[in-house]
Each structure stands twice: as structure tokens, then as C-alpha cells.
mmCIF file of the C-alpha atoms, coordinates in Angstrom:
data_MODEL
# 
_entry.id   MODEL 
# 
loop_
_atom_site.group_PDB 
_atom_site.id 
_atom_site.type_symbol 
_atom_site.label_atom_id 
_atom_site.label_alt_id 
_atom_site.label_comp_id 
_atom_site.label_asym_id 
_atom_site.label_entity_id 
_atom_site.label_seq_id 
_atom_site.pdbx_PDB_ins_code 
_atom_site.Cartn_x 
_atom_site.Cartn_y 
_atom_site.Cartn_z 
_atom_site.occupancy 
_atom_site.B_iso_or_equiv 
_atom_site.pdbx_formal_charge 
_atom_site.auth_seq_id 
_atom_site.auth_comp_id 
_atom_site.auth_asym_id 
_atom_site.auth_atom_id 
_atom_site.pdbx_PDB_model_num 
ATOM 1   C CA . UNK A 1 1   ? -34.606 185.579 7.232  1.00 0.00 ? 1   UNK A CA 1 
ATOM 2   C CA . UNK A 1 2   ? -33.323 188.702 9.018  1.00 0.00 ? 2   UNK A CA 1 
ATOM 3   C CA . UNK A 1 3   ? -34.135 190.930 11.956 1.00 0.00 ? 3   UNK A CA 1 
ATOM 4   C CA . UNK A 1 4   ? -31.972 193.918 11.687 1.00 0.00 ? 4   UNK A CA 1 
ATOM 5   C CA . UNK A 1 5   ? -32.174 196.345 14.777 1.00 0.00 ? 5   UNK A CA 1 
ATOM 6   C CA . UNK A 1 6   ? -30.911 199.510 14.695 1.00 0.00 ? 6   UNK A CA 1 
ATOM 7   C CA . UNK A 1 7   ? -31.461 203.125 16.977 1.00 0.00 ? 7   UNK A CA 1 
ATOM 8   C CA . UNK A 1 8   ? -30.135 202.462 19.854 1.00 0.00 ? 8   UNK A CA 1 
ATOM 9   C CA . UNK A 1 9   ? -27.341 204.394 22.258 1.00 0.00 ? 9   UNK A CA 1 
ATOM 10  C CA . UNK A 1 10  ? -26.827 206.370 24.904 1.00 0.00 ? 10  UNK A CA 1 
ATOM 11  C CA . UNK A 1 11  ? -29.274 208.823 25.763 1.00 0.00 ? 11  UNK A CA 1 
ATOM 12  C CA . UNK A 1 12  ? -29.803 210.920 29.177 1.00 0.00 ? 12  UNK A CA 1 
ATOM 13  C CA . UNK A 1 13  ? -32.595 210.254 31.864 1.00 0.00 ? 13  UNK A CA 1 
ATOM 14  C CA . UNK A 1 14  ? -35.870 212.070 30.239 1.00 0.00 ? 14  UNK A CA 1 
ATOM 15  C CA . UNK A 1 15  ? -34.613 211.721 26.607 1.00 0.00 ? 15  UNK A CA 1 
ATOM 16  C CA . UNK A 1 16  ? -36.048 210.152 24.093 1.00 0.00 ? 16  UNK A CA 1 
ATOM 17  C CA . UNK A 1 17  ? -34.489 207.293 21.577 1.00 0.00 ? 17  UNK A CA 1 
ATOM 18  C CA . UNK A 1 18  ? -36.404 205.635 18.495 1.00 0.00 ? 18  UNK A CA 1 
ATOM 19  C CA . UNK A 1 19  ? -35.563 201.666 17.957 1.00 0.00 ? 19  UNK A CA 1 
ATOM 20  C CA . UNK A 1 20  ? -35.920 199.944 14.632 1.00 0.00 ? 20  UNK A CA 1 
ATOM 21  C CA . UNK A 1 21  ? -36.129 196.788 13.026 1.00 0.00 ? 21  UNK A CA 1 
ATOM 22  C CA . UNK A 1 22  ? -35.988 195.918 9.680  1.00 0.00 ? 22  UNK A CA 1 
ATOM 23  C CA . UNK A 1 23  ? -37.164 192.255 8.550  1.00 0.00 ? 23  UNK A CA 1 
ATOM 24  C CA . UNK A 1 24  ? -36.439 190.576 5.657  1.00 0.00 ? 24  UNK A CA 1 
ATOM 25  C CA . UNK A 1 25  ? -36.773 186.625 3.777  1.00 0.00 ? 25  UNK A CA 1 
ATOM 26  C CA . UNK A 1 26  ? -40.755 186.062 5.036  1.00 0.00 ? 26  UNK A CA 1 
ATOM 27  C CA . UNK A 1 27  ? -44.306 187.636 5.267  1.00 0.00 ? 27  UNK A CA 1 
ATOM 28  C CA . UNK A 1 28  ? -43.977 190.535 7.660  1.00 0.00 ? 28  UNK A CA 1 
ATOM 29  C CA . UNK A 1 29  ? -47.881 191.223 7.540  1.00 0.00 ? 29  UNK A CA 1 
ATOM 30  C CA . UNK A 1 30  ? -48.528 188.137 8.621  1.00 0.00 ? 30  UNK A CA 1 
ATOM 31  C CA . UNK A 1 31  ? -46.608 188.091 11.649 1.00 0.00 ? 31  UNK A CA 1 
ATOM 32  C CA . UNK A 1 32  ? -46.973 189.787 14.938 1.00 0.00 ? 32  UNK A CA 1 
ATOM 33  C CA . UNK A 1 33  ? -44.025 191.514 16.270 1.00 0.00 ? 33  UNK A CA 1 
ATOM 34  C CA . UNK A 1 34  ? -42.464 192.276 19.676 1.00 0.00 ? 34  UNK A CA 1 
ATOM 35  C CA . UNK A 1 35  ? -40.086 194.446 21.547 1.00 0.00 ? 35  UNK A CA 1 
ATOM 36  C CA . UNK A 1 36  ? -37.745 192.445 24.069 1.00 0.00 ? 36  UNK A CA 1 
ATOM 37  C CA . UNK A 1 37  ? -35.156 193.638 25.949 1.00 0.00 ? 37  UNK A CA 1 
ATOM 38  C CA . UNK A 1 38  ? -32.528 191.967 28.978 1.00 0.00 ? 38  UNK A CA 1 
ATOM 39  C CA . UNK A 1 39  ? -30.301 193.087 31.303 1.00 0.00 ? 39  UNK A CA 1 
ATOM 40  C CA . UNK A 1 40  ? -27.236 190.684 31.976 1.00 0.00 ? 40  UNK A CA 1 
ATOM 41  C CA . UNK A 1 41  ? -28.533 188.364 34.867 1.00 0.00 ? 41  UNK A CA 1 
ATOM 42  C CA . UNK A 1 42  ? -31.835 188.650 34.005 1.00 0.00 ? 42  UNK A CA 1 
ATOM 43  C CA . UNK A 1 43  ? -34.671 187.043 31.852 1.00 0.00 ? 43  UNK A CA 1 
ATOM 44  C CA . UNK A 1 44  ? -35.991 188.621 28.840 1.00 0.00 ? 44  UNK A CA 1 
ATOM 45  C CA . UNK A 1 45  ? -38.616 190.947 29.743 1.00 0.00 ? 45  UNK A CA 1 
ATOM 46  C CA . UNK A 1 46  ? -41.630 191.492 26.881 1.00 0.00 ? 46  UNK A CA 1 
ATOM 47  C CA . UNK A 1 47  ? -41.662 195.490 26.514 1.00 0.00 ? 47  UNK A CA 1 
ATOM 48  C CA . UNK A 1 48  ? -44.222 195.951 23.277 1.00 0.00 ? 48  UNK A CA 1 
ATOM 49  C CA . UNK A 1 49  ? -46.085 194.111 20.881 1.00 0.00 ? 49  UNK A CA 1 
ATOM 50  C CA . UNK A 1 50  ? -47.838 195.206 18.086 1.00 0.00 ? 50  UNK A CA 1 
ATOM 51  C CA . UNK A 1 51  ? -50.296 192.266 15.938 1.00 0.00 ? 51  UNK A CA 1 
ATOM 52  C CA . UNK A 1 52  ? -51.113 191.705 12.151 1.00 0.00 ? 52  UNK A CA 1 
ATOM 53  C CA . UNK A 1 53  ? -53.373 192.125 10.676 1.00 0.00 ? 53  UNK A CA 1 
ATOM 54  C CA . UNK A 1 54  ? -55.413 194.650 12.855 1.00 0.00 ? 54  UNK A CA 1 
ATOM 55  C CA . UNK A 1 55  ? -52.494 196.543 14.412 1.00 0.00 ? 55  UNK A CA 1 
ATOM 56  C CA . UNK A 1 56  ? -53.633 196.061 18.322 1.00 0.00 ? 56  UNK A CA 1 
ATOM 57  C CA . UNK A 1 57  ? -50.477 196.841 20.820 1.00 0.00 ? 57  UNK A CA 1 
ATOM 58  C CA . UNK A 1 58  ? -50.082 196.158 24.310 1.00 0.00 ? 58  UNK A CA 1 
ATOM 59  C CA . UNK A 1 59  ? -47.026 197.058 26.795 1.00 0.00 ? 59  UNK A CA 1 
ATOM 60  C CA . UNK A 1 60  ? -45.502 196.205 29.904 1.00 0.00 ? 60  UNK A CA 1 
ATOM 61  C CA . UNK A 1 61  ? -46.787 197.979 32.622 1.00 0.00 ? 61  UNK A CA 1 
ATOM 62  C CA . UNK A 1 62  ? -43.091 199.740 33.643 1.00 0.00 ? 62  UNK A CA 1 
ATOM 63  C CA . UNK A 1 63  ? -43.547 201.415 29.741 1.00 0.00 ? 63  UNK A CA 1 
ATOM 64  C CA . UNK A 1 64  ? -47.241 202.354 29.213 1.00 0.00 ? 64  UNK A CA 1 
ATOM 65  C CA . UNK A 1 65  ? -47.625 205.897 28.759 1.00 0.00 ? 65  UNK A CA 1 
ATOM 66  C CA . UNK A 1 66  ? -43.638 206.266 27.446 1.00 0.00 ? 66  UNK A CA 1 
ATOM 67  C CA . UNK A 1 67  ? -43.469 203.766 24.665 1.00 0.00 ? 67  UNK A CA 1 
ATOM 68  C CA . UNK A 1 68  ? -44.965 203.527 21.191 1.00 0.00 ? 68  UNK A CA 1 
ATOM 69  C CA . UNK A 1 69  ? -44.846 200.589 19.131 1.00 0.00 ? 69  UNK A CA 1 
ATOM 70  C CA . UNK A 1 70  ? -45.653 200.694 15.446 1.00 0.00 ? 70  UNK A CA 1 
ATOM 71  C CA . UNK A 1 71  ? -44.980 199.038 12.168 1.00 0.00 ? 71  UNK A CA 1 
ATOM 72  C CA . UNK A 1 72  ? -45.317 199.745 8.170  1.00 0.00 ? 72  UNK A CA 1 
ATOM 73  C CA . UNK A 1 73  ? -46.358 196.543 6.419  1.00 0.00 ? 73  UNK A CA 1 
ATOM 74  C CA . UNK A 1 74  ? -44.876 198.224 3.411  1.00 0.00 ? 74  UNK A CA 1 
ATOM 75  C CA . UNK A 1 75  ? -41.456 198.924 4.304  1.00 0.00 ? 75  UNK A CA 1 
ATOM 76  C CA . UNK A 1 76  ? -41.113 195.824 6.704  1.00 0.00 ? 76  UNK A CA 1 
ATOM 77  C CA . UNK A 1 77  ? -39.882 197.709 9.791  1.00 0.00 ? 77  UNK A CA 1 
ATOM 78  C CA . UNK A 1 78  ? -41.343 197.771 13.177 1.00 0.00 ? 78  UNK A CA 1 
ATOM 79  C CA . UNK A 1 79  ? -40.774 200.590 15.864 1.00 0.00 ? 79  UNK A CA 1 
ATOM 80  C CA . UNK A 1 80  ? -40.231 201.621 19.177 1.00 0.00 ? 80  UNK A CA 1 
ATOM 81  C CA . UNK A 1 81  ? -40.680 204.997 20.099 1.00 0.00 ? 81  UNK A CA 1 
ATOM 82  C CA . UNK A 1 82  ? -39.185 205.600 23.653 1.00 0.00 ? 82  UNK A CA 1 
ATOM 83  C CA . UNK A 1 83  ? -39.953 208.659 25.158 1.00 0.00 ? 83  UNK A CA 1 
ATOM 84  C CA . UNK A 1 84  ? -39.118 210.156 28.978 1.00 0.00 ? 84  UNK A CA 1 
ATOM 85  C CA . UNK A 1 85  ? -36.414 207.556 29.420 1.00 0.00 ? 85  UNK A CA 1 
ATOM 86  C CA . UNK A 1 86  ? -35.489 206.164 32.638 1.00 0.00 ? 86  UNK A CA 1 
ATOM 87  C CA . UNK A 1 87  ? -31.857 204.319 33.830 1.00 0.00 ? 87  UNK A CA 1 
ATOM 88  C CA . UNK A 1 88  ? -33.599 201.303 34.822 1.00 0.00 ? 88  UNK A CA 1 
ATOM 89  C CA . UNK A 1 89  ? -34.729 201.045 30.669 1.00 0.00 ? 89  UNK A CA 1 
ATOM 90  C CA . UNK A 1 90  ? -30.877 200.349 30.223 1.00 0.00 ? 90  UNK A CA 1 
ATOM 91  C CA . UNK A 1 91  ? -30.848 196.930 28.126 1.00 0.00 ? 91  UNK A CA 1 
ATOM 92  C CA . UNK A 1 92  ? -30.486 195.386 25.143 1.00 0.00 ? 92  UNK A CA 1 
ATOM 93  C CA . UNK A 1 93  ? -33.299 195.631 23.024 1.00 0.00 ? 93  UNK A CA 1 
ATOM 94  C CA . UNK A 1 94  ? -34.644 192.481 20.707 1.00 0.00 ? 94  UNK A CA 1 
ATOM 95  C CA . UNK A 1 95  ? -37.121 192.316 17.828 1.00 0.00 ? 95  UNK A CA 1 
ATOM 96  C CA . UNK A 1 96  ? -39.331 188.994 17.692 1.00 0.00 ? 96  UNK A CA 1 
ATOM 97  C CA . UNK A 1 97  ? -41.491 187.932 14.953 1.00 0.00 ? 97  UNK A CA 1 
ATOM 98  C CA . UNK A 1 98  ? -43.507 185.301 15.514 1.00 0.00 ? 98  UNK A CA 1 
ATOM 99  C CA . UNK A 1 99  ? -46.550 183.884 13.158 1.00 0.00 ? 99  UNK A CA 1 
ATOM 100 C CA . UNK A 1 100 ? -49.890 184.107 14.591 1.00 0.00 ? 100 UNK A CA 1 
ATOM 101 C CA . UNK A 1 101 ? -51.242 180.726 12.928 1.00 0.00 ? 101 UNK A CA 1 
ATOM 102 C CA . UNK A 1 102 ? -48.541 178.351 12.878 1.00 0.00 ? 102 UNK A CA 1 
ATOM 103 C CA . UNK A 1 103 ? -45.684 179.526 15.634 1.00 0.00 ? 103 UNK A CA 1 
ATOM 104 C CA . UNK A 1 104 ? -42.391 180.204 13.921 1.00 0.00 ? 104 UNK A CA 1 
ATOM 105 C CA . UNK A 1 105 ? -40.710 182.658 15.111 1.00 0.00 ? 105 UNK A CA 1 
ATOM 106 C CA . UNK A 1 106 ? -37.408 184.866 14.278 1.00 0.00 ? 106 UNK A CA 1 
ATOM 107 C CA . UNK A 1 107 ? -34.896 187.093 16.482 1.00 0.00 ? 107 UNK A CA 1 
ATOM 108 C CA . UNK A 1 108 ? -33.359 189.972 15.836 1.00 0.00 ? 108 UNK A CA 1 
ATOM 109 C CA . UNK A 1 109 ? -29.521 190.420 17.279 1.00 0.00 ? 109 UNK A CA 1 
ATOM 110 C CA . UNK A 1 110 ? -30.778 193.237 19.778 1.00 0.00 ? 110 UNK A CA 1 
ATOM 111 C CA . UNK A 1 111 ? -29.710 196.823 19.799 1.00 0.00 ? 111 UNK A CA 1 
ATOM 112 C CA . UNK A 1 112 ? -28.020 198.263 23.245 1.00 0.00 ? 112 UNK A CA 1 
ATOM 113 C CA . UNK A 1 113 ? -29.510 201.613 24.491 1.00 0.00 ? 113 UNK A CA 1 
ATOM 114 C CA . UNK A 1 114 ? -28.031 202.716 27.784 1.00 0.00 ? 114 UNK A CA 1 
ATOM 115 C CA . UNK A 1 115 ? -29.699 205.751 29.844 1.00 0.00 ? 115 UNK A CA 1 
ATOM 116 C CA . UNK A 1 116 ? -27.229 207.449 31.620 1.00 0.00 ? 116 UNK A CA 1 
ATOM 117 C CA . UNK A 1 117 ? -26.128 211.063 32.462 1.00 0.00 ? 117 UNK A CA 1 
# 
């Protein structure tokens, strides 16, 4: 099983970055997927989510309105579109995979994107 991020770096305030995440070794369309990210000192903080089947998303409040999470079933990837970045989105950014019936769940390594000018 593999999460493979990939997208991020730095970017200036009001830029605009696009995360990805390419999974591998299970059922992607049956699994719902999520955007994490952390900051060093800090917990992980649940930025998007995106469930299968049916394709309903939901964000944290600091990202609605800048963020778009997506995926294509067929290619096995999952997105993040981050638009009108901000310094405090500096983090590491984690995919999650997690099965909607029985639990398991996978990690990605995480992806750094830094916003800075």
C-alpha cells in the first residue's frame, strides 16, 4: 500500500499551489480520503475530505472558500487545490485513506508547502 504526495513548495502569500496523492496496493473507490496537515508543535489539523462513493467534501473552516478537494477513481489520485494562500497554511501536508465500512486506514509521508514572500 502507498500514499505518494507530491505538489508541494514554496509559494507567495495569495498564490496558489495544487497537492497530490497518488495511492496504490488497495480499493481507492472504496475509501474516503483526507487532507491533513501539522505544524511542528502542533496536532494534526483535518483540512479536506472528500467520500466514496458519492463524492461529498467538507473543509475546515480556516480553508472554505480557498480549497478544493477532488479525486479520480480511475487514476487513484486525490487533490488539493489551494488557492489565495495564506502564511499561517505553512505545514506539512498528509493524505489519509481510511475505509468507510471496516476502519483501516493508510498515510501518506506528507508533502511540505511553505507560504512565504
Amino acid at each position: 500500500v502507498q500514499l505518494v504526495e507530491s505538489g508541494g513548495g514554496l509559494v507567495q502569500p495569495g498564490g496558489s499551489l495544487r497537492l497530490s496523492c497518488a495511492a496504490s496496493g488497495f480499493t481507492f473507490k472504496n475509501y474516503h480520503m483526507r487532507w491533513y496537515r501539522q505544524t511542528p508543535g502542533k496536532e494534526r489539523e483535518l483540512v479536506a475530505a472528500i467520500i466514496s462513493p458519492g463524492g461529498n467534501t467538507n473543509y475546515a473552516d480556516s480553508v472554505k472558500g480557498r480549497f478544493t478537494i477532488s479525486r479520480d477513481n480511475v487514476v487513484n489520485t486525490v487533490y488539493l487545490q489551494m488557492n489565495s494562500l495564506k502564511p499561517g497554511d505553512t505545514a506539512v501536508y498528509y493524505c489519509n485513506a481510511r475505509n468507510g465500512y471496516n476502519g483501516v486506514e493508510y498515510w501518506g509521508k506528507g508533502t511540505l508547502v511553505t507560504v512565504s514572500s
